[in-house]
TIPANU-970520 format. One record per residue (C-alpha): x, y, z; residue in one letter. Coordinates in steps of 0.02 Angstrom, whole numbers, plus 50000, padded with zeros to 5 digits. Layout:
BEGIN
{xx:X; yy:Y; zz:Z; roba:A}
...
***
This chain:
BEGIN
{xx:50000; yy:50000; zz:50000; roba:X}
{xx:50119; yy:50113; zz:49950; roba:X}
{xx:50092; yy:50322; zz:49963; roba:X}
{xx:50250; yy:50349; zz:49882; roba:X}
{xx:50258; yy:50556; zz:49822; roba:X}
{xx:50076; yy:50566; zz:49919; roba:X}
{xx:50076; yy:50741; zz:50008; roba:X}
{xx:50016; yy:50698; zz:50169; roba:X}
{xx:49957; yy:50811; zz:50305; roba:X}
{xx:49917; yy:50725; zz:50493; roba:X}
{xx:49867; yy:50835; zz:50633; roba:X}
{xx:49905; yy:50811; zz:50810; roba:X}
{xx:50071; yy:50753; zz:50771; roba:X}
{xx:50151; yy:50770; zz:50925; roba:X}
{xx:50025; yy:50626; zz:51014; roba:X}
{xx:50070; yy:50474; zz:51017; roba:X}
{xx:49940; yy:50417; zz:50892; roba:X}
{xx:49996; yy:50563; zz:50793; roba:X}
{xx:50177; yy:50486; zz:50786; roba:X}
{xx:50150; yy:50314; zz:50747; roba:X}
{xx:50038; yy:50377; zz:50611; roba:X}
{xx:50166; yy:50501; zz:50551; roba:X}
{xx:50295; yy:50339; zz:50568; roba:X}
{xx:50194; yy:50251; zz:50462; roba:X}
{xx:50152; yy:50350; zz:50311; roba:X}
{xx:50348; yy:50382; zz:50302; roba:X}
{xx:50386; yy:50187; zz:50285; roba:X}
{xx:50249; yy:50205; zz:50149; roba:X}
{xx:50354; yy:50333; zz:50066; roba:X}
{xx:50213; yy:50469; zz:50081; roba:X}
{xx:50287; yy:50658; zz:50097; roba:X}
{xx:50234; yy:50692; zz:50289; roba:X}
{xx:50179; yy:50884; zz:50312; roba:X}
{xx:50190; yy:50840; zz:50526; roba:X}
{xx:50069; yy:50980; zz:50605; roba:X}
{xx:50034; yy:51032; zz:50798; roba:X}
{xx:50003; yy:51171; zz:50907; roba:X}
{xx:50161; yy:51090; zz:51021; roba:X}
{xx:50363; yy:51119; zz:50905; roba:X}
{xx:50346; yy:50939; zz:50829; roba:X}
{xx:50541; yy:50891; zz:50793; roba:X}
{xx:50494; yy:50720; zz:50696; roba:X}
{xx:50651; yy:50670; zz:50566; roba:X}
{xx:50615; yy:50667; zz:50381; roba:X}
{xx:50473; yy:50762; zz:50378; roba:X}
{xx:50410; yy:50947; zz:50362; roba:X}
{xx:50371; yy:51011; zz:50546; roba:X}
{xx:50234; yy:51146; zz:50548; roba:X}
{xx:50157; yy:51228; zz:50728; roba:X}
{xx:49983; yy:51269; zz:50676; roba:X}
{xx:49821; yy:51305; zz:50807; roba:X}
{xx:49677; yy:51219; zz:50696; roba:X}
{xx:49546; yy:51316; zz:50800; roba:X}
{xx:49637; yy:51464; zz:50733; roba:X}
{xx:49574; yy:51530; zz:50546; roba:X}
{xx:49734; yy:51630; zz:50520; roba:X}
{xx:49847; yy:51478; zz:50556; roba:X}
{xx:49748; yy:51374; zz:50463; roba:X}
{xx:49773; yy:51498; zz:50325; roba:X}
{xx:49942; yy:51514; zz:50345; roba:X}
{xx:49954; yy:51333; zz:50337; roba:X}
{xx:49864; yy:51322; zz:50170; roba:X}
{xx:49990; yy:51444; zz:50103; roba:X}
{xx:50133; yy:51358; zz:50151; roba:X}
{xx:50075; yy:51203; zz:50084; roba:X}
{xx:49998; yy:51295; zz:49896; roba:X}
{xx:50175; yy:51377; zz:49894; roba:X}
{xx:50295; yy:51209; zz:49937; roba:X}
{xx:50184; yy:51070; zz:49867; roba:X}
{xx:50045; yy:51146; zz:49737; roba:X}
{xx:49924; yy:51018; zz:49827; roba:X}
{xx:49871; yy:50891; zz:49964; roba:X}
{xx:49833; yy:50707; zz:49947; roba:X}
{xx:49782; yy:50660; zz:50098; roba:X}
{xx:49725; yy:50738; zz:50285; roba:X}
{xx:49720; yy:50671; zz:50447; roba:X}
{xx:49621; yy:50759; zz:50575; roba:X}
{xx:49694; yy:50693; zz:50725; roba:X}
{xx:49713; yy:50832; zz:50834; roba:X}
{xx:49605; yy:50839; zz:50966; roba:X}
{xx:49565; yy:50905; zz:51154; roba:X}
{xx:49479; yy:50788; zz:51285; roba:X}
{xx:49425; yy:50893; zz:51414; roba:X}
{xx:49411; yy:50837; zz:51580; roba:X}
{xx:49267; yy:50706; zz:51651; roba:X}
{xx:49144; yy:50777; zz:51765; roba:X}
{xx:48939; yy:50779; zz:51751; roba:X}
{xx:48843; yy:50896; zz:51610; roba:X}
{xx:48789; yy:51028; zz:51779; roba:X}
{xx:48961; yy:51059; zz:51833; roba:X}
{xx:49026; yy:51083; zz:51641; roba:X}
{xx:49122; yy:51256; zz:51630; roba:X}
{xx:49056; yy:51333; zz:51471; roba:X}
{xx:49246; yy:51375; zz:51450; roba:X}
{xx:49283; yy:51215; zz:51425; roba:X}
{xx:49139; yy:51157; zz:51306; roba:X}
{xx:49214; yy:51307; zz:51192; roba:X}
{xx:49383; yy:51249; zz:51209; roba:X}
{xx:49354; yy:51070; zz:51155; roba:X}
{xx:49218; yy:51133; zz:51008; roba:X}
{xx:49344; yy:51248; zz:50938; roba:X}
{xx:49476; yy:51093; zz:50942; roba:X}
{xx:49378; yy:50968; zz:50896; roba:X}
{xx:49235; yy:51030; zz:50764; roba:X}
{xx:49285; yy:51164; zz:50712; roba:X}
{xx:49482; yy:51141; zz:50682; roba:X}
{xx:49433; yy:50996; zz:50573; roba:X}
{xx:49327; yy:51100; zz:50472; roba:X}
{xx:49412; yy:51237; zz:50447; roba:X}
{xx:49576; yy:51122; zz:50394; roba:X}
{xx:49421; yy:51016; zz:50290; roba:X}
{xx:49423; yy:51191; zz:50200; roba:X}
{xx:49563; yy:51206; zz:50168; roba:X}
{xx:49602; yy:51038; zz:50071; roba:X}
{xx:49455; yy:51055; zz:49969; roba:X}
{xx:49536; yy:51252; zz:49900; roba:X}
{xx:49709; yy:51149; zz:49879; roba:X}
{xx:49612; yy:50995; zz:49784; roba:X}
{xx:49489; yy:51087; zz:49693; roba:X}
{xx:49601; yy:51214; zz:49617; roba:X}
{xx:49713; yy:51060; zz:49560; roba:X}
{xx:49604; yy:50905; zz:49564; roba:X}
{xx:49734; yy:50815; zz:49454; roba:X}
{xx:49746; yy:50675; zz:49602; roba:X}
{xx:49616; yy:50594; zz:49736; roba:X}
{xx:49614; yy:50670; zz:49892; roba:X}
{xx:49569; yy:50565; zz:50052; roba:X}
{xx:49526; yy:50655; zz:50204; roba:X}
{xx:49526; yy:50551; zz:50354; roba:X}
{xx:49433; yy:50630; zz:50540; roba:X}
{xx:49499; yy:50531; zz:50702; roba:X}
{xx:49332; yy:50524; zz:50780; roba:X}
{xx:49300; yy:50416; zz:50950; roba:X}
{xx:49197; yy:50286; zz:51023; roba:X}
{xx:49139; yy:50397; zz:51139; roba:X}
{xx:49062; yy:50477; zz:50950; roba:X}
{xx:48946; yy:50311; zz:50976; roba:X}
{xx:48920; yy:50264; zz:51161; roba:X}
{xx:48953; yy:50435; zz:51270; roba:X}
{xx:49040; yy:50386; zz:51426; roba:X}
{xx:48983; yy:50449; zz:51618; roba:X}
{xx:49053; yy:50635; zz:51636; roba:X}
{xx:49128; yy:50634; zz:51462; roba:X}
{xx:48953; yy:50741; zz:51369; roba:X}
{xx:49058; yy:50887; zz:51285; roba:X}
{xx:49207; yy:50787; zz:51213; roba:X}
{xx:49072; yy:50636; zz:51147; roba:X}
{xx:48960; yy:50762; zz:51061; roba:X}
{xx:49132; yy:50838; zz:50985; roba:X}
{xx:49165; yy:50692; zz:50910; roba:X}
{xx:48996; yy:50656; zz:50849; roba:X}
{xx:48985; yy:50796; zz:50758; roba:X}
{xx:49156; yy:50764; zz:50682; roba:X}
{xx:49071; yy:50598; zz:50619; roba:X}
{xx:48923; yy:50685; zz:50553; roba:X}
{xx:49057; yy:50804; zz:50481; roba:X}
{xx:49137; yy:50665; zz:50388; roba:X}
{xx:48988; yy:50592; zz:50302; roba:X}
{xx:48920; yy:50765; zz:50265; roba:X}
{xx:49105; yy:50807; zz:50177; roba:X}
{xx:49103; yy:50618; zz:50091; roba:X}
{xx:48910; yy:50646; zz:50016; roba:X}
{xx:48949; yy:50825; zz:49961; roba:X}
{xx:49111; yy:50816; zz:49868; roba:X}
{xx:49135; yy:50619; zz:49849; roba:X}
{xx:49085; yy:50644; zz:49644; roba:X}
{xx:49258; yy:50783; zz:49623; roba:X}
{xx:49390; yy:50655; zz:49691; roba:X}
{xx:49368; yy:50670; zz:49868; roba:X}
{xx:49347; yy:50519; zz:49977; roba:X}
{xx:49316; yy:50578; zz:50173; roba:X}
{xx:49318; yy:50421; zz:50299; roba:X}
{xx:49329; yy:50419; zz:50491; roba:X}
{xx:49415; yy:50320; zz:50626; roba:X}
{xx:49339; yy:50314; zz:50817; roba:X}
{xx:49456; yy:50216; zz:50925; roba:X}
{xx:49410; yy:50134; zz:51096; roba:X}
{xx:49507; yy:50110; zz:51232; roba:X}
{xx:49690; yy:50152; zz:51171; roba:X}
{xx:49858; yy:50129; zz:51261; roba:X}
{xx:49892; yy:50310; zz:51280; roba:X}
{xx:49952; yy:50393; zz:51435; roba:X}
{xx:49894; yy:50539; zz:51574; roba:X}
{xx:49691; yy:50526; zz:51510; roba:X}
{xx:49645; yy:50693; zz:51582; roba:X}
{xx:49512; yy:50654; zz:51723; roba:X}
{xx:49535; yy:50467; zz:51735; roba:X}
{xx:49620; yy:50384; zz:51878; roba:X}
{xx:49720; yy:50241; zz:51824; roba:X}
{xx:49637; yy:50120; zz:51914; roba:X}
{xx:49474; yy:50157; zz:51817; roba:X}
{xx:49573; yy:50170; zz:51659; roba:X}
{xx:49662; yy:49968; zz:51679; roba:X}
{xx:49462; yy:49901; zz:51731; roba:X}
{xx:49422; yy:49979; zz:51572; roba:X}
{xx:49522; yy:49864; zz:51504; roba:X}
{xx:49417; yy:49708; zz:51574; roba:X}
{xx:49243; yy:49767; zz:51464; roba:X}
{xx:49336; yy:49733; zz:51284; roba:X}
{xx:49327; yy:49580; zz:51221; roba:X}
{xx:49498; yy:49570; zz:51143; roba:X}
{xx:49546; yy:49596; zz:51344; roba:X}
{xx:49682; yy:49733; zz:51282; roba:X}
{xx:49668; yy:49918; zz:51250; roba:X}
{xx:49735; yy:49986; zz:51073; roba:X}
{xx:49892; yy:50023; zz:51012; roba:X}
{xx:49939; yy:50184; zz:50931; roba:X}
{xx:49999; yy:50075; zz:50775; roba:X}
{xx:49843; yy:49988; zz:50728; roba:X}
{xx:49754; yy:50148; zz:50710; roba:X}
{xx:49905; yy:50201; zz:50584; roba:X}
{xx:49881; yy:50053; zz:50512; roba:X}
{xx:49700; yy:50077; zz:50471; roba:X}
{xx:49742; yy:50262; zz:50431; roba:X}
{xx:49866; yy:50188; zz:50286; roba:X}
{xx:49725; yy:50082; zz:50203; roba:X}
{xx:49616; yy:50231; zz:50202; roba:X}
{xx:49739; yy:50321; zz:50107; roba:X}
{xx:49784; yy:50227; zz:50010; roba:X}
{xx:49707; yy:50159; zz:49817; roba:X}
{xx:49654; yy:49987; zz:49906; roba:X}
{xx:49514; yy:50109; zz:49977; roba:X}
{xx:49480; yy:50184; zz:49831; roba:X}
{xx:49287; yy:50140; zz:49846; roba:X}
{xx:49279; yy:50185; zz:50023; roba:X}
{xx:49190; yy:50343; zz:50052; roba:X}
{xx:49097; yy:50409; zz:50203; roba:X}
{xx:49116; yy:50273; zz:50327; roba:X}
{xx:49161; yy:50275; zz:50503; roba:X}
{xx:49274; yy:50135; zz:50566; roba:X}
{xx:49248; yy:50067; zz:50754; roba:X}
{xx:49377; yy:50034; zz:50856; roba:X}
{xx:49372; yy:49851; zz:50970; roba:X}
{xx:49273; yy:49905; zz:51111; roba:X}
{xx:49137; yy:49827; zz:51223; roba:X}
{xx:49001; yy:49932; zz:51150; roba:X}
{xx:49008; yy:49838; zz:50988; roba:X}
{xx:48940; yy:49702; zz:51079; roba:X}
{xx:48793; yy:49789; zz:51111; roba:X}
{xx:48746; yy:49892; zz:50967; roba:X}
***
């Protein structure tokens, strides 16, 4: 599955999902544009501190990729804010804009973006691909504002697939479960390893099987893949 000379932009690089996806499109040969609000300092690829909530660093982003590259190929929206858990009446309104303007709106406006660079050269495919949740699907006790974020990204990403999927653009989303990523803000670890015990591959996630999925979807062997929203292993698809 080779991106070799794919332009590549992933957001949220400096997570550790963010890495191993960034780790993986460069063993596919894809050009890696590595972007985060944090100084990413990844090897072999082109480093760029952007705020995606921000319309002026998204635009300056946009410019620096029409004026290096002439176009993307493929977008990652993995950046992302979780907020911390605590019930829907004790929510600081604060914080319900912080993770909106992260979360929905940073995707779109970066959504915008990619659609200027692609439709002003739609000479090659471009595949957008939103890292949505589980908690997009099944909202969690005390976790309201990030799970509607991350629905909305979802509804995002099938509203995005239906309205531009006939002009080259395929727009697909991920939502991981339980993933082996440290300090999850407002979680003690003790409730975080019993999460552990409702999967029913008994193991959270690792950072490189979401690359791995994020590598199919970007690739040609998903060329007929448009609009769908990929579950992580969790217990709620038991359930549902």
């Amino acid at each position: 599955m080779s991106l070799d000379g794919r332009i590549c932009v992933i957001t949220g690089a400096a997570g550790r999902i963010g890495r191993a996806i960034v780790e993986r499109f460069q063993q596919e040969k894809a050009t890696v544009v590595a972007v985060d609000i944090l100084s990413v300092s990844l090897p072999g690829v082109d480093n760029v501190i952007c705020d995606q909530g921000d319309p002026s660093s998204i635009q300056a982003l946009e410019q620096h990729l029409k004026q290096k590259y002439g176009r993307i190929d493929c977008l990652i929206n993995n950046g992302a804010l979780g907020g911390y858990t605590c019930p829907i009446h004790e929510k600081p309104l604060e914080e319900y804009d912080d993770v909106m303007r992260v979360n929905v709106r940073g995707p779109f406006l970066l959504i915008q973006a990619a659609l200027r660079l692609h439709l002003s050269n739609p000479s090659k495919e471009l595949s957008i691909i939103n890292m949505a949740s589980i908690a997009g699907h099944r909202p969690g006790a005390g976790n309201s504002v990030y799970s509607v974020s991350k629905h909305g990204l979802i509804g995002l990403t099938k509203a995005a697939a239906s309205e531009y999927g006939g002009q080259g653009v395929r727009c697909n989303s991920i939502s991981p479960g339980m993933m082996e990523v440290p300090n999850v803000q407002g979680i003690s670890p003790e409730r975080f390893e019993k999460g552990a015990e409702t999967i029913p591959l008994s193991r959270r996630g690792k950072p490189v099987e979401i690359a791995e999925l994020a590598v199919f979807l970007a690739s040609e062997k998903a060329s007929y893949i448009n609009g769908a929203d990929y579950l992580g292993e969790h217990y709620c698809t038991q359930h549902d």
